[in-house]
N, C-alpha and C positions, 0 to 999 in steps of 0.2 A: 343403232343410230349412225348415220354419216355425221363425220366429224371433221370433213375437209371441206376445202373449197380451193380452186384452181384458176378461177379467174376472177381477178378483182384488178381496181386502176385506182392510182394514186395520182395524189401532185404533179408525179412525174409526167404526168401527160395528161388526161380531159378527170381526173378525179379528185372531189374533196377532201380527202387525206392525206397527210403523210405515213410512210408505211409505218414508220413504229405506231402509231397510232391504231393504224388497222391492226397490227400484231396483238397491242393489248388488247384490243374488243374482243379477238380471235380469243385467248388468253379468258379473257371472261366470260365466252360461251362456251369453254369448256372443247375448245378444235384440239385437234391431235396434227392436223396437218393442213397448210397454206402453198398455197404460191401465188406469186406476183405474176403480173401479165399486163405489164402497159404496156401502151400500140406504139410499133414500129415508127420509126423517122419516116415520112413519107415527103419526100424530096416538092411535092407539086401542090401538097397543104401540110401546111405546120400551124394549125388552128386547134388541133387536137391531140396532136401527136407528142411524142418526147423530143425533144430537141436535141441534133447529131450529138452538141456539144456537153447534153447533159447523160447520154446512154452510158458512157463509162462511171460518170458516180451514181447513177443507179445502182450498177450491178454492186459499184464499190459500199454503197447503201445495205443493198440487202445482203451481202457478205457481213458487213456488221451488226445488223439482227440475229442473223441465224448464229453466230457465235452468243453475242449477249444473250440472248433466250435461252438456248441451248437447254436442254432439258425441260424446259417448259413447254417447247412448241416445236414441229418441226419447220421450217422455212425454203421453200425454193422460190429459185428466181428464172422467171420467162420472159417473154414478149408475144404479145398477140402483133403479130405478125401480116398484117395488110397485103393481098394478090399480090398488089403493084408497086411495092415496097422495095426498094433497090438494098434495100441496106442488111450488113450479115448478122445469121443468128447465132453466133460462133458466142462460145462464155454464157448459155443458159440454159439452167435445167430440161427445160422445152420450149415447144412453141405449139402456140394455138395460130390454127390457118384461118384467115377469114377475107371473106368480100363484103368492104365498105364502098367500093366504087365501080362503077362499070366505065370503057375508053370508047369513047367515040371519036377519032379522027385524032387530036392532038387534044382532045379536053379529058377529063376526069370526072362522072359525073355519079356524089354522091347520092347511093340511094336512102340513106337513114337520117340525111340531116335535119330534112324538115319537109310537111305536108309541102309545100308553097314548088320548094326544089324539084323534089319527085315530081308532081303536075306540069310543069316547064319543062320535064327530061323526055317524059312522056309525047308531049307535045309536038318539042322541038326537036328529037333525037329518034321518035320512034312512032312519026305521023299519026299520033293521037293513039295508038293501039301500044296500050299499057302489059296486053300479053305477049308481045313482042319485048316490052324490056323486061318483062318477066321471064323470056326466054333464054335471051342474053346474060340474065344474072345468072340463071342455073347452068346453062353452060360454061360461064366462068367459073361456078362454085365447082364444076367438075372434075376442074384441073387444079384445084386449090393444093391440092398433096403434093400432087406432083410438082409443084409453081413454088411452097414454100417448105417443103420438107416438114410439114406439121405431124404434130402428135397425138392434136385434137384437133377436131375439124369442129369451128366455130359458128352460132347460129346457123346454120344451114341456109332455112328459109325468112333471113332478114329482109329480102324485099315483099316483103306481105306488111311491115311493120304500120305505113297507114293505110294498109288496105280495109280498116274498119266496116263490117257490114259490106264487104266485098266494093269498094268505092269503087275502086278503077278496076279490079276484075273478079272473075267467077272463080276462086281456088277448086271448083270441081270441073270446070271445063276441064276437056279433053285435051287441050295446049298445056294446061297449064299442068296437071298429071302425068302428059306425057314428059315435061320438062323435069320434074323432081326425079319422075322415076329414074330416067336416064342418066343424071346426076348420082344418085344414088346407086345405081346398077353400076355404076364406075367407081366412086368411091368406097364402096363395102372393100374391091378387092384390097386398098392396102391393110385391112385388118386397125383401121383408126379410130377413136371410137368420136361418134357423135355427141355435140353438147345436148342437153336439154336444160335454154337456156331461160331462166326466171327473168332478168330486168326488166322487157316488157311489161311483164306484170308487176313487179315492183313500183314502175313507173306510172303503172295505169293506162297504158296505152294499148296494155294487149290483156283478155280473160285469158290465156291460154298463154305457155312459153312456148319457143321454139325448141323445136318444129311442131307443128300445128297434131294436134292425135292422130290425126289420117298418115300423117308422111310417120309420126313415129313408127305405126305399124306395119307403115310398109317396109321401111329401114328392120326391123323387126324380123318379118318373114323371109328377108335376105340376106339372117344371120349377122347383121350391125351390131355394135354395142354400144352402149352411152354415158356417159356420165355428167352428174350433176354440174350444177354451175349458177353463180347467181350473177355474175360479170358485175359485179359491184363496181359502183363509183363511189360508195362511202361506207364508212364503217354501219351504218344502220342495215344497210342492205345482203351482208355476211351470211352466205347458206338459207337465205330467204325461201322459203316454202318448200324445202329438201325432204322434211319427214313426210308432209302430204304426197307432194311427185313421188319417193320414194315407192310408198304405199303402194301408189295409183301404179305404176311401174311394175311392180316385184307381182301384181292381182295378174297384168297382163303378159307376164311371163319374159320382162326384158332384161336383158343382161346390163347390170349396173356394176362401173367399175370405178376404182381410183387409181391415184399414179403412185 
């Protein structure tokens, strides 16, 4: 059985717990190992983010878990780490790399925030052709290693998130393949391993985590590795469908790791 989990959000920034909080649930499913991972300060929205002034009691936070538990649980501390995040990752165990925003000119334009947003960006930013900011995002996700020195590379393909029933594009077109691939064909080299990330489902907004079973395997056949992740925002959501993915995982031959 996996008995970690590596991305989860608290208080500190867009989640409903405090981390000791999440520590004891951890504690009561019987984990062997956590890390924290709230999102970076991001200078141009602080709607979700941790606040400049709160990052240092964070870390000072989860320095005093991982003493108090000590023997109970083990405890790291990260930050999921935003592209276009100016601020350093210096004082954490790791970082999770990820693309919540694509720049158009001087604006910032979230792709996960909501159905409404996406359609306007679409619209407004990429004259109604939605595989055009599908292509955009995966060429940002490309350089995400490189852009934040991550250790995991985060949802992959989060701009699919409302693409429900394929709304705004066809994930089989040939744009849209050839954009993951390329992504991927860049990324494998730093040896990072990919999430396969549950909230989605958690949430109910997606059957299926990220990345979608086509991109896993493709990630797959070019020797990628992955590891689990529920990206929790509460304690209920803690290694969320880990033994099924597991399963489903280990039948197709992927390499599943932890830190």
């Amino acid at each position: 059985m996996i008995k970690s989990d590596f991305h989860m959000h608290t208080c500190f920034s867009d989640g409903k717990n405090t981390p000791e909080q999440m520590v004891q649930t951890a504690i009561k499913l019987n984990m062997d190992k956590i890390g924290f991972s709230d999102h970076s300060y991001t200078f141009f929205d602080e709607s979700y983010c941790m606040k400049k002034e709160k990052v240092s009691e964070y870390i000072t936070e989860i320095a005093r878990l991982k003493e108090q538990y000590k023997g109970q649980i083990e405890i790291l501390c990260a930050v999921e780490q935003d592209y276009y995040s100016d601020y350093p990752v210096s004082g954490f165990d790791y970082v999770i790399g990820s693309v919540h925003y694509l720049k158009k000119g001087d604006e910032y334009i979230p792709v996960d925030e909501s159905d409404e947003i996406f359609s306007s960006a679409v619209e407004k930013y990429f004259g109604g052709d939605a595989l055009s900011l599908a292509e955009c995002y995966f060429e940002t996700v490309s350089d995400v290693v490189n852009k934040t020195n991550c250790d995991i590379i985060g949802h992959f393909d989060l701009v699919s998130l409302f693409n429900k029933n394929f709304k705004y594009f066809d994930e089989n077109d040939d744009r849209y393949v050839k954009a993951y691939k390329s992504a991927v064909d860049k990324l494998v080299g730093y040896g990072k391993p990919f999430e396969i990330n549950t909230r989605a489902v958690f949430k109910g907004a997606k059957s299926h985590p990220y990345p979608t079973p086509e991109i896993c395997e493709y990630i797959n056949s070019k020797g990628g590795k992955f590891i689990l992740s529920s990206d929790s925002h509460s304690k209920s959501g803690l290694m969320f469908m880990f033994e099924e993915i597991k399963e489903q995982a280990m039948q197709k031959g992927y390499q599943i790791i932890t830190l």
